[in-house]
N, C-alpha and C positions, 0 to 999 in steps of 0.2 A: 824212589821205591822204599820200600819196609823193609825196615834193618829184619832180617829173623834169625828168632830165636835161637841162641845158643843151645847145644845140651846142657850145660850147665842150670844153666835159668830156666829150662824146663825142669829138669830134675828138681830144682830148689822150688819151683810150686809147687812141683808135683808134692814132695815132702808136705812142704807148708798145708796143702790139703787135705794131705793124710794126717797130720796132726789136731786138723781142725775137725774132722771126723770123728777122732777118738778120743778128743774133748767133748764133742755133742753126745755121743753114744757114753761116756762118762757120765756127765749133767742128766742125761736122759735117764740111768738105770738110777742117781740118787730122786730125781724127781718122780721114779716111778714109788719106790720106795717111800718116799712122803706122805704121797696119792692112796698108795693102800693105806698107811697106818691113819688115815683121818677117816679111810671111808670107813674102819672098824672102829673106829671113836664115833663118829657118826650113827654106827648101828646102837652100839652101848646106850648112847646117850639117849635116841627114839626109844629103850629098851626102858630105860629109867624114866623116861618120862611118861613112856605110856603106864608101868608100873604103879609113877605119881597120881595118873590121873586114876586110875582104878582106886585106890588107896583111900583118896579124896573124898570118890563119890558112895565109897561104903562109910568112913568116916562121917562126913557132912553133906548127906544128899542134896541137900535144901542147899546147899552154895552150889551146887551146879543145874538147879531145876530152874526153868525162865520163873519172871513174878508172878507171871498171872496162875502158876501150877502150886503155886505155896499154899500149905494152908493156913489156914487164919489161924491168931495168937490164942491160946486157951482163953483170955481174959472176953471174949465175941461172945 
């Protein structure tokens, strides 16, 4: 037959899983914490880019227009 379990060996899991709980729930609130601040780097950075691209296309149209839309070289 199966030896069964002591209280002791139950309580000493029992513990053991309560520690391994409040570890995950620990790691879980820093990795929540990471998860935001990228996704607001994230938005910054779509913010600065699309900014770049605006930037660009008033600067140097003609580098964002396809070739066949260019117009020809004064010298034509």
């Amino acid at each position: 037959m199966a030896n069964p379990m002591t209280f002791d060996a139950i309580a000493e899991r029992f513990t053991e899983l309560e520690m391994r709980v409040a570890f995950q729930d620990h790691t879980l609130g820093e990795l929540n914490v990471v998860v935001t601040a990228q996704e607001q780097r994230i938005v910054q950075l779509v913010r600065a880019l699309t900014l770049l691209k605006e930037q660009m296309h008033i600067l140097a149209p003609s580098l964002n227009a396809p070739a066949g839309e260019e117009p020809p070289p004064p010298h034509y």
